[in-house]
N, C-alpha and C positions, 0 to 999 in steps of 0.2 A: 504494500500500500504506500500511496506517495503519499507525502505530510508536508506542508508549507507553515512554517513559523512565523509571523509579522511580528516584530518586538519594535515597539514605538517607546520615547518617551515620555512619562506622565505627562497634565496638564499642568502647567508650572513649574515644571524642571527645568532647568536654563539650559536652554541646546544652543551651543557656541557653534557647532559647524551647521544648522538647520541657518544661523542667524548668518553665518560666512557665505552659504549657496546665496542666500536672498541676497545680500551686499555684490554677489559676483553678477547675479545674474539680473538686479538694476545696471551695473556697470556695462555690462551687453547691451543695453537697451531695449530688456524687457520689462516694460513701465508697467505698474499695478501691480509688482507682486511683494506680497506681504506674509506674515505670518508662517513661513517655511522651516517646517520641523522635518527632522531625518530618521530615519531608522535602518533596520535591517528585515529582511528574511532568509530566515534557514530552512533550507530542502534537507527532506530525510524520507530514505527507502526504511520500509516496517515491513520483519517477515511476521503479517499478522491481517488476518483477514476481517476482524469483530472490528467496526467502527469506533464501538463501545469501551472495549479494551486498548482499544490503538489510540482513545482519546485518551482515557485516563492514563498509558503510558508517558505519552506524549504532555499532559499536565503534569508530570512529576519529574520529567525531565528541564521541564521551564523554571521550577521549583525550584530546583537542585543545581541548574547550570547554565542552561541557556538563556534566561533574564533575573536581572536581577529585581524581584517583585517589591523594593522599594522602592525604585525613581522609574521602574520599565512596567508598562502593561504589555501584554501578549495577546495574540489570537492564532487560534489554531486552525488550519484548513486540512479537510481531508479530502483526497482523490478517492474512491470509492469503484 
């Protein structure tokens, strides 16, 4: 099963490079843009075919390593 990880920064955590893209990319001369925050996603193959159990693995791995659940929110996607 394919797994997509989005790890975002909370709302109010100071994102210094969300705040450098915006700064680069007025410099470009694309006018209007504000409020740009950054993240990541992480891809993961699961030998596991239960949605159910490939979520809760996958929640315990975000838990544990992949974001840090005090400044990061996460969402999970699953291929199916």
């Amino acid at each position: 099963m394919q797994v997509r990880v989005h790890v975002t920064l909370k709302p109010g955590v100071l994102d210094p490079q969300g705040k450098a893209i915006e700064h680069a990319l007025q410099a470009l001369g694309f006018a209007g843009v504000g409020g740009v925050r950054q993240g990541k996603v992480i891809e993961l193959t699961l030998d596991e075919d239960d949605p159910a159990r490939a979520r809760e693995s996958v929640e315990a791995m975000c838990r544990q390593l992949l974001a840090n659940t005090v400044i990061e929110n996460y969402a999970i996607e699953l291929d199916t």
